[in-house]
C-alpha positions in Angstrom: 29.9 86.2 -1.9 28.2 83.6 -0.7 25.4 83.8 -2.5 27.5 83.4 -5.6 29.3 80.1 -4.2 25.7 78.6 -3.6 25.3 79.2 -7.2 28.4 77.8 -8.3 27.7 74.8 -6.2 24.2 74.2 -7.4 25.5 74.0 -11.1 28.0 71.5 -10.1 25.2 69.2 -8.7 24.5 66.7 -11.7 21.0 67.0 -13.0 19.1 63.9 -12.4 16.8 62.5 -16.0 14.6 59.5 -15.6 13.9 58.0 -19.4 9.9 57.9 -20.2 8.6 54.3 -19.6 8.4 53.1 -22.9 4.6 51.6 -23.3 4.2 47.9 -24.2 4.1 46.9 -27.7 1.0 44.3 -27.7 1.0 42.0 -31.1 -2.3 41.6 -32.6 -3.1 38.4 -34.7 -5.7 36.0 -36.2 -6.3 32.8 -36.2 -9.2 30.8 -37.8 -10.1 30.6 -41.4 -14.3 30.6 -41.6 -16.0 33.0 -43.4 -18.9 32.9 -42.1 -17.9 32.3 -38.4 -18.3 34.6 -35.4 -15.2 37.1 -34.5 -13.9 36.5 -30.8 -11.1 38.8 -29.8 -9.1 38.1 -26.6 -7.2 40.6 -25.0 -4.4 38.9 -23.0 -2.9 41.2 -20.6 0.9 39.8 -19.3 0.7 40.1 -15.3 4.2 39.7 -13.2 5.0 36.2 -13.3 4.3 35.5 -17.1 7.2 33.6 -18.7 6.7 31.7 -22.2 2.9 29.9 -20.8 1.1 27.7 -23.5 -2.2 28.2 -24.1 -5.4 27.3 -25.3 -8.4 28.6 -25.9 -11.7 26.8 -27.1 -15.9 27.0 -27.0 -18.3 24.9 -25.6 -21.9 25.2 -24.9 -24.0 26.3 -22.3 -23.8 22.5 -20.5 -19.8 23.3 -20.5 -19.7 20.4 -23.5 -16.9 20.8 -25.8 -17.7 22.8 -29.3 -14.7 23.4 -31.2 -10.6 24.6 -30.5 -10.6 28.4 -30.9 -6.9 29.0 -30.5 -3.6 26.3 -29.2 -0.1 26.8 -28.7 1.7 25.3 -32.0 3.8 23.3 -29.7 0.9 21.4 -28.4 -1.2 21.5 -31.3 1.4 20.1 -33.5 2.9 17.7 -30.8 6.4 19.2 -31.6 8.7 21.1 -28.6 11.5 23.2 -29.8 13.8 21.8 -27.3 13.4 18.3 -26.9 16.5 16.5 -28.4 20.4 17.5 -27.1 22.3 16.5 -29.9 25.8 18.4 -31.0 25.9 21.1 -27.9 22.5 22.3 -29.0 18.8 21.7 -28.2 17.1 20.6 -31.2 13.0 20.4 -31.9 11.2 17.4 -32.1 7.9 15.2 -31.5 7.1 14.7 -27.9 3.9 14.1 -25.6 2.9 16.6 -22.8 0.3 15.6 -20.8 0.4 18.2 -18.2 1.0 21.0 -20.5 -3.1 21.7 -21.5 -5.1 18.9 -19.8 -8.8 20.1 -19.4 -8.5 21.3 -23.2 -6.8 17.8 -24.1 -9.9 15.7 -21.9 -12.5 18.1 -23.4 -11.5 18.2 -26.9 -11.6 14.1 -26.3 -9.6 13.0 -29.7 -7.5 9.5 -28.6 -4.5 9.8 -30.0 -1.9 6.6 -31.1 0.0 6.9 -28.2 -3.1 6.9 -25.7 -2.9 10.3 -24.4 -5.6 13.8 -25.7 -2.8 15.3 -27.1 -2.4 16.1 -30.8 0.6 14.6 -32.4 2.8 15.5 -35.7 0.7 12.8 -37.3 -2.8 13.6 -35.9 -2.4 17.4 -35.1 -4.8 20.3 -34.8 -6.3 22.2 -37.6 -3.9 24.5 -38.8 -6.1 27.8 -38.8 -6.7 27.0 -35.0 -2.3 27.3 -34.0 0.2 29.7 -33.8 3.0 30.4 -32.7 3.2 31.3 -28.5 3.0 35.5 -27.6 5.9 36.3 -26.0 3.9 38.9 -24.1 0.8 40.5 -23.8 -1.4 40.2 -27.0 -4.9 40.6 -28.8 -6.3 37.2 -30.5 -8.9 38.0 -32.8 -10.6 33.8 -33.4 -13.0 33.0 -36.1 -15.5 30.3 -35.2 -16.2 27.9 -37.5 -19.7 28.4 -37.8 -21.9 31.6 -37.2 -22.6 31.9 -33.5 -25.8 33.1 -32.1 -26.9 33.1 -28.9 -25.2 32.1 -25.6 -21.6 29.9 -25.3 -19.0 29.2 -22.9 -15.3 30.6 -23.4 -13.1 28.6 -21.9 -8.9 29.4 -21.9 -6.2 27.1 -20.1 -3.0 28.2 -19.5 0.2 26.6 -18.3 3.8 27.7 -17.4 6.9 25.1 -16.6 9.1 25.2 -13.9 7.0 27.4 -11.5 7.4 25.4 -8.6 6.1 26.6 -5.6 5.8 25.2 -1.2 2.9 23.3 -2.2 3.9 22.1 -6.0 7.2 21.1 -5.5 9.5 19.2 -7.2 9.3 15.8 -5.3 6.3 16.2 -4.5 5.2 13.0 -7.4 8.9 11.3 -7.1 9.4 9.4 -10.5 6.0 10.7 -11.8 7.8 12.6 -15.2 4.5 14.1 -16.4 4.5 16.2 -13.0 7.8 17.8 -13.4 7.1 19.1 -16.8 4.5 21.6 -15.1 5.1 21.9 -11.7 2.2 24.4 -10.7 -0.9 22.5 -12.4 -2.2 24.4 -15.7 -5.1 27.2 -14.8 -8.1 27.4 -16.3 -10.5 31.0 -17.2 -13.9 30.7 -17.9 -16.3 33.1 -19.0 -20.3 32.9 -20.3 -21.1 35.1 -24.0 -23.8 36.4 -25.3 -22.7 36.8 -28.8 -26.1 38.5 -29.9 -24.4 41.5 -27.9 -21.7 43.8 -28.4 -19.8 44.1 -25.3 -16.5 43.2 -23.4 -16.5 40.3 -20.9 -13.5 39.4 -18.3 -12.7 36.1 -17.8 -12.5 34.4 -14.5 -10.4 31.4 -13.0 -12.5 28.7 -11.8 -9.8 25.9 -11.3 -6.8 23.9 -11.9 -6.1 20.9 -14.2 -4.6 17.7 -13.5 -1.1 18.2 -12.2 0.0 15.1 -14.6 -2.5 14.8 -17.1 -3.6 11.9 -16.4 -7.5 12.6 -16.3 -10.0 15.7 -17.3 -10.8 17.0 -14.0 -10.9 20.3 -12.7 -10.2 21.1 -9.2 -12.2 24.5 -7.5 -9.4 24.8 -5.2 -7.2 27.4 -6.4 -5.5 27.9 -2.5 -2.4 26.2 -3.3 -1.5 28.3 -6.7 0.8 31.5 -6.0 2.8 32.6 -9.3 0.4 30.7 -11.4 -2.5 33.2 -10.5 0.4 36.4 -12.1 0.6 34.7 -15.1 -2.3 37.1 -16.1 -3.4 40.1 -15.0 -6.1 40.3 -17.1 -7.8 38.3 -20.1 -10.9 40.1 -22.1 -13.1 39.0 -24.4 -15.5 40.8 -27.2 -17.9 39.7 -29.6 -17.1 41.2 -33.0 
């Protein structure tokens, strides 16, 4: 007897089913229009802080000197936001200057623009073949360079994500300083050295922060005072195709 009300007990307990993870869809695209150039393809792997970064990504040589822009965000390389302008209840895009967003890229790529900042604007923007539009998530970015590459380069990606304030990057920390408070934790920048006579997959590395209002092209070694900044990532890949 009571081995039959166990029973009837154990098929009352409700049965317990945990849905399958579902993986992560990763986008591929391509950006880059060069026949004859060198294929790049950079794996960008989303870590736990990632939120809607900008990025860029460029080549230089083995002095760190500015080559050519691999790969911007369209926001920066055109020099149009998508929420700039509040007009009728609803944010509206338009052409605006962000100094902090990509700073190392903007000092490096070195092109004055008319309103005396590195940025490209919506009348002097970046190549076309060398934007598009920001992953939401993790991605792979195949780049065509504009020129066959042989030998050994430097891969350089910045990366930047607004609002992520932290004890040392906070909010007054520059009172009245605008620039500041459009990126709160300075943009990061990866760094990695190719050989692109070989075939093989290299990981890129942080090496330092920007300027925290884009007001020069420095980079700062000191990455102690970056928290969520550093999860933007978890990983970021590159091959030589």
């Amino acid at each position: 007897m009571k081995t039959k009300s166990l029973l009837i007990a154990c098929l009352l307990i409700p049965t317990l089913t945990f849905a399958a993870k579902k993986p992560e869809s990763i986008k591929s695209f391509t950006v880059g229009s060069a026949k004859t150039g060198t294929a790049l393809m950079l794996k960008f792997e989303k870590g736990k802080q990632h939120n809607h970064p900008l990025f860029a990504v460029w080549l230089a040589d083995m002095n760190g000197t500015f080559i050519e822009t691999l790969y911007v965000s369209e926001s920066i390389g055109k020099g149009v936001f998508p929420r700039v302008d509040r007009k009728k209840g609803a944010w509206l895009a338009g052409s605006i200057q962000r100094p902090a967003a990509l700073p190392y890229w903007a000092h490096q790529r070195n092109i004055l623009n008319e309103f005396g900042t590195y940025n490209p604007t919506l009348a002097h923007p970046e190549l076309d073949g060398n934007t598009g539009a920001t992953p939401q998530s993790s991605f792979i970015l195949t780049m065509k360079s504009s020129k066959e590459l042989i030998g050994n380069y430097i891969v350089f990606v910045e990366l930047n994500q607004s609002w992520d304030w932290n004890e040392f990057w906070y909010n007054d920390r520059f009172p009245g300083n605008k620039e500041y408070r459009t990126s709160s934790q300075p943009a990061l920048v990866y760094s990695i050295l190719i050989d692109t006579r070989l075939s093989q997959a290299y990981t890129l590395k942080p090496i330092g922060l920007s300027s925290y209002d884009g007001s020069d092209g420095h980079l700062n070694p000191d990455l102690s005072t970056l928290t969520t900044a550093l999860k933007i990532a978890r990983s970021i890949t590159l091959e030589v195709r």
